[in-house]
C-alpha positions in Angstrom: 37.3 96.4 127.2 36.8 98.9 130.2 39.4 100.7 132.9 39.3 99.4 136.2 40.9 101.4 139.5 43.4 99.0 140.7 45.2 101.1 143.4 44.2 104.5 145.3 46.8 106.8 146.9 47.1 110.2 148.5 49.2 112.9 150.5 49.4 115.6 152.9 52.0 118.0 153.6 53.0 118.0 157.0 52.0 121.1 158.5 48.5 121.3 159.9 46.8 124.2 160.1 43.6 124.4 162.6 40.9 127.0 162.6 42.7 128.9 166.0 45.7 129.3 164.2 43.9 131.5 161.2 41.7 133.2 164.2 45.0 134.7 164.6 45.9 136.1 161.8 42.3 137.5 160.7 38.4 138.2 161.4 37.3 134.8 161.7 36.8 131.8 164.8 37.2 128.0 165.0 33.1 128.2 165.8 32.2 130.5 162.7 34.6 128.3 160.3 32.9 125.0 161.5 29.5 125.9 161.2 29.6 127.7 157.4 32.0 124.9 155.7 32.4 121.9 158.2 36.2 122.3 158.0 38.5 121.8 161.1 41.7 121.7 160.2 43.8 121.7 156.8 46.9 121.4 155.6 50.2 123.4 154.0 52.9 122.8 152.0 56.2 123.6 153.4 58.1 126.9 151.9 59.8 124.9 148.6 57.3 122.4 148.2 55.3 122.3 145.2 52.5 120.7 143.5 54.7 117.9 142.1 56.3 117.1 144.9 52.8 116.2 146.9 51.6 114.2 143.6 54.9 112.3 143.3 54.3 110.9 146.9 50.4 110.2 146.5 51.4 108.4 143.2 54.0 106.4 144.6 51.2 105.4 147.0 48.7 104.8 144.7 51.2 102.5 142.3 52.1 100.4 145.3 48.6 99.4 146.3 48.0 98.0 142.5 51.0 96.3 143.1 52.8 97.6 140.6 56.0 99.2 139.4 56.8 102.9 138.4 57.9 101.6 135.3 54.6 99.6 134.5 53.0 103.2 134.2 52.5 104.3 130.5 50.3 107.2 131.0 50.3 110.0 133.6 47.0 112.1 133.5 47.5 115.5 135.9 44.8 117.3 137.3 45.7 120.5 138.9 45.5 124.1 138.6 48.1 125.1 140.5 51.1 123.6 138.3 54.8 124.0 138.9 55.4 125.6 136.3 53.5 126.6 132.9 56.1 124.1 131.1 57.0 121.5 131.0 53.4 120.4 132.5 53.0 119.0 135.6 52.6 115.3 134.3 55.9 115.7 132.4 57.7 116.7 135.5 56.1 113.8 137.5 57.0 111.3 135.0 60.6 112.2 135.2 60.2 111.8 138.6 58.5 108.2 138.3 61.3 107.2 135.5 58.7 106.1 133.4 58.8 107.8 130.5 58.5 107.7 126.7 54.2 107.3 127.2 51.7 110.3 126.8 52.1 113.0 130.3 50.2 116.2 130.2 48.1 118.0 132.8 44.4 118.7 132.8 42.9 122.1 134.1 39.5 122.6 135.1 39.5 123.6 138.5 38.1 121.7 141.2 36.6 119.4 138.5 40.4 119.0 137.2 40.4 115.4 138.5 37.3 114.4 137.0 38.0 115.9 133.8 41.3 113.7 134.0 39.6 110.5 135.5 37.7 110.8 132.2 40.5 111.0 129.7 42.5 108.3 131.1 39.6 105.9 130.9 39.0 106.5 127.3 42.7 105.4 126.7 42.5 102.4 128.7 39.3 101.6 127.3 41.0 102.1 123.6 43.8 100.0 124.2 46.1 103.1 123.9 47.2 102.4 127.3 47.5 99.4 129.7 48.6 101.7 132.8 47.4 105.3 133.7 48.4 106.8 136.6 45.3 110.1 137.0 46.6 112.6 139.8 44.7 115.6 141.7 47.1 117.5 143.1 47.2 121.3 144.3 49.3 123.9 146.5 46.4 126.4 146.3 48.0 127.9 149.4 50.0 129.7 147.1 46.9 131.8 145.4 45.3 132.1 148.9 44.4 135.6 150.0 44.9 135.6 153.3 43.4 138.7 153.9 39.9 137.3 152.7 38.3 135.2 155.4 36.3 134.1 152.6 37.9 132.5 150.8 41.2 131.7 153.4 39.6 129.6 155.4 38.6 127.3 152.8 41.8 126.3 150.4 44.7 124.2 151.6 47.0 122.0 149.8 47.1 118.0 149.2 47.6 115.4 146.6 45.8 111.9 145.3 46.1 109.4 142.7 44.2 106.1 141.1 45.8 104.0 138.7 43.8 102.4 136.0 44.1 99.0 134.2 41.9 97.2 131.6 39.2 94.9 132.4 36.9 92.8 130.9 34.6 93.6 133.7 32.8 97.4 133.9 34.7 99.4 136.6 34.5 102.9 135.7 30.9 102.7 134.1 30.7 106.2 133.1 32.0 109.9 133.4 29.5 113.0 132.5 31.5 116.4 132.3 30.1 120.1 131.5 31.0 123.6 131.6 29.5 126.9 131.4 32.2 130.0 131.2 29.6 132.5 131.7 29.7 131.7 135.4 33.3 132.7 135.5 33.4 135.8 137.1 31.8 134.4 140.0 34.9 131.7 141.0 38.2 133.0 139.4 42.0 133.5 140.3 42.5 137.4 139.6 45.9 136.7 137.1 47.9 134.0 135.0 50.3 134.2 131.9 48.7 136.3 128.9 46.3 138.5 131.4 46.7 139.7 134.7 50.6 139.7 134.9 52.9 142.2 135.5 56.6 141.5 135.5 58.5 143.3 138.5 55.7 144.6 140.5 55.2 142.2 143.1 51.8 141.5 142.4 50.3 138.0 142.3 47.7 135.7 141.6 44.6 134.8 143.9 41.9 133.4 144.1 38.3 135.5 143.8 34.6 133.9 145.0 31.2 135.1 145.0 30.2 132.6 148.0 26.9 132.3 147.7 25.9 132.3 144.1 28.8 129.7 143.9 27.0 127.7 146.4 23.6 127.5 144.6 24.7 127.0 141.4 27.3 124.3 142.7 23.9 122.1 144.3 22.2 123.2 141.3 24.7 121.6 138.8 26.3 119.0 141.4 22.3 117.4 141.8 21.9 116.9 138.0 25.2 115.5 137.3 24.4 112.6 139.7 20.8 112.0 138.2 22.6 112.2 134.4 24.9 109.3 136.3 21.8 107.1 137.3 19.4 107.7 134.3 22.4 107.0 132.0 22.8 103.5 133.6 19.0 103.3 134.3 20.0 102.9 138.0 17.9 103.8 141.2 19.5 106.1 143.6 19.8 103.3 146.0 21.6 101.2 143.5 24.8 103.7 144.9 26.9 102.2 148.0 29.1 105.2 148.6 28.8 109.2 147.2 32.7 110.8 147.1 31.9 114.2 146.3 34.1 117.2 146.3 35.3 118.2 149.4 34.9 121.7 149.5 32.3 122.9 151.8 29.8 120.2 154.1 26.8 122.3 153.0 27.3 121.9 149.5 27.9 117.9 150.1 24.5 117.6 152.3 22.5 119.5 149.7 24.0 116.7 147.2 23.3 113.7 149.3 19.7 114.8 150.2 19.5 115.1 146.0 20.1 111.5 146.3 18.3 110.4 149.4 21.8 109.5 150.3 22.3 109.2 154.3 25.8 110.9 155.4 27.1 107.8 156.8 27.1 106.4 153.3 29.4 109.8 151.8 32.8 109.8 152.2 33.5 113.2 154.9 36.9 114.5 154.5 36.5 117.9 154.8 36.6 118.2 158.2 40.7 116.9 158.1 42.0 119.0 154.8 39.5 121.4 154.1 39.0 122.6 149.9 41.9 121.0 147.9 40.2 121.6 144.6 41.3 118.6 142.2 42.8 116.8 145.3 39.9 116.2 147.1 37.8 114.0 145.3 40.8 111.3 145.3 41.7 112.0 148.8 38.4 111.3 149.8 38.6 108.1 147.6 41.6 106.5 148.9 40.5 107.2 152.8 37.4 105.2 151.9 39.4 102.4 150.4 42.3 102.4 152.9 39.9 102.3 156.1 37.6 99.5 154.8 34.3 101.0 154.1 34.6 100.8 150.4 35.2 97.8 148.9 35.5 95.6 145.8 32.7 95.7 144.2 30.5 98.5 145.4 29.1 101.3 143.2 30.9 104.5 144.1 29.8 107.8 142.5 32.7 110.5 142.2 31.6 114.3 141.6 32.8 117.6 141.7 32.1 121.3 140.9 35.2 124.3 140.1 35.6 127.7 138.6 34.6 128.4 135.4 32.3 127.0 136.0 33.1 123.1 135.6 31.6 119.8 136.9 31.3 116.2 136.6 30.7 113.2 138.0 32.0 109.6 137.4 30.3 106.2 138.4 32.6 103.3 139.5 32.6 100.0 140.1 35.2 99.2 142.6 
């Protein structure tokens, strides 16, 4: 038995936010934006909206395009590191909101990687029998560890949401997943506080995120180009065996050093970047589901997920659709 994708969804907040409107509020231009990441625009939550409101509406999504029911769901992997709350976790809360529940919910966190990491779990119960239906979410409001104050890192993060659902098959669809980690990279991507370190009640201070941009960058080409030859050799597949590479949206240099790994054109990578900028564990399905939803990828082709976050973590994910 194997776990097939059977429906892709995703969502944006509403408010856009283009590269004039932060040249505004800091040191930075539309040109100088553009040129280092490849972003153009990105988008917000509203003031009250959180994480599981944007995955609740990309799920919906995604369960409707498999044709199913909320109620058919019997799973809920949630990748995310920017939660609602630190409990109930974030699939709990979006299980209540589905009305599915009495199944296994709980939230993965490893960064950008966090919807990998989750893609990966949820297979293994599908492909187990311990579940006939799992929803696996990507979702973040990273707006709300943003430092504003650090063109760095401002222009980079914005919020969004995206989903797959997974079903068995007796056919391969998601053929293999390959995750690592190595924490002694984690000073160089970090968020500066959570619960047991880095908190202090009453003083106003709060979380945000911390880079090191370019040892980031050459480790994240580094780690990002073996993952994808792990994916081949694992399946003793030729690089031109892939129809489309999804990669992490986070920054267009990062995704041409990867696709040049691969002797991958760019008009066989699914570009997203551009339209919602870094959305950590949301981007990977956000990219997804624009692929699927405007035609390019379709049933049957060999898709190759990856993605690289803080701690550092990556992986990578090959997929028959």
């Amino acid at each position: 038995m194997y776990a097939r994708i059977i429906g892709t969804g995703s969502y944006l907040p509403e408010r856009v936010v283009h590269n004039a409107d932060l040249a505004k509020i800091m040191d930075t231009s539309d040109e100088w934006i553009r040129e280092r990441t490849g972003i153009e625009r990105r988008h917000y939550a509203a003031e009250g909206q959180t994480t599981v409101d944007l995955a609740e509406q990309a799920a919906r999504r995604a369960i409707a395009a498999a044709g199913l029911n909320p109620g058919d769901i019997d799973l809920i992997v949630f990748g995310t590191t920017t939660p609602d709350l630190v409990f109930p976790n974030a699939g709990a809360m979006l299980q209540a909101r589905l009305g599915c529940t009495g199944g296994p919910a709980f939230s993965v966190e490893a960064a950008c990687s966090s919807f990998i990491y989750a893609l990966s779990v949820a297979e293994k119960f599908v492909r187990l029998g311990e579940a006939k239906r799992a929803l696996v979410v990507g979702a973040e409001t990273l707006t709300r560890i943003t430092d504003f104050t650090d063109r760095t890192t401002a222009v980079l993060f914005a919020d969004g949401a995206g989903a797959v659902v997974l079903a068995p098959s007796e056919e391969p669809g998601i053929i293999s997943t390959h995750l690592h980690a190595d924490g002694s990279y984690q000073h160089l991507l970090y968020c500066t506080g959570g619960i047991s370190k880095g908190y202090e009640p009453g003083t106003g201070n709060r979380a945000v995120i911390r880079m090191a941009g370019r040892e980031t960058f050459k480790v994240a080409v580094t780690m990002l180009g073996n993952s994808v030859e792990e994916a081949l050799a694992k399946n003793k597949l030729a690089k031109s065996a892939v129809n489309w590479l999804v990669p992490h949206q986070a920054n267009i240099r990062i995704i041409q050093a990867v696709a040049k790994k691969l002797d991958m054109p760019m008009e066989r990578v699914i570009l997203t970047v551009q339209e919602h900028g870094n959305t950590s564990a949301a981007s990977v399905p956000l990219a997804l589901d624009t692929g699927v939803r405007d035609g390019r990828i379709k049933q049957g082709d060999l898709v190759l997920l990856e993605a690289f976050g803080g701690g550092f973590t990556w992986g990578s994910a090959l997929v028959r659709m």
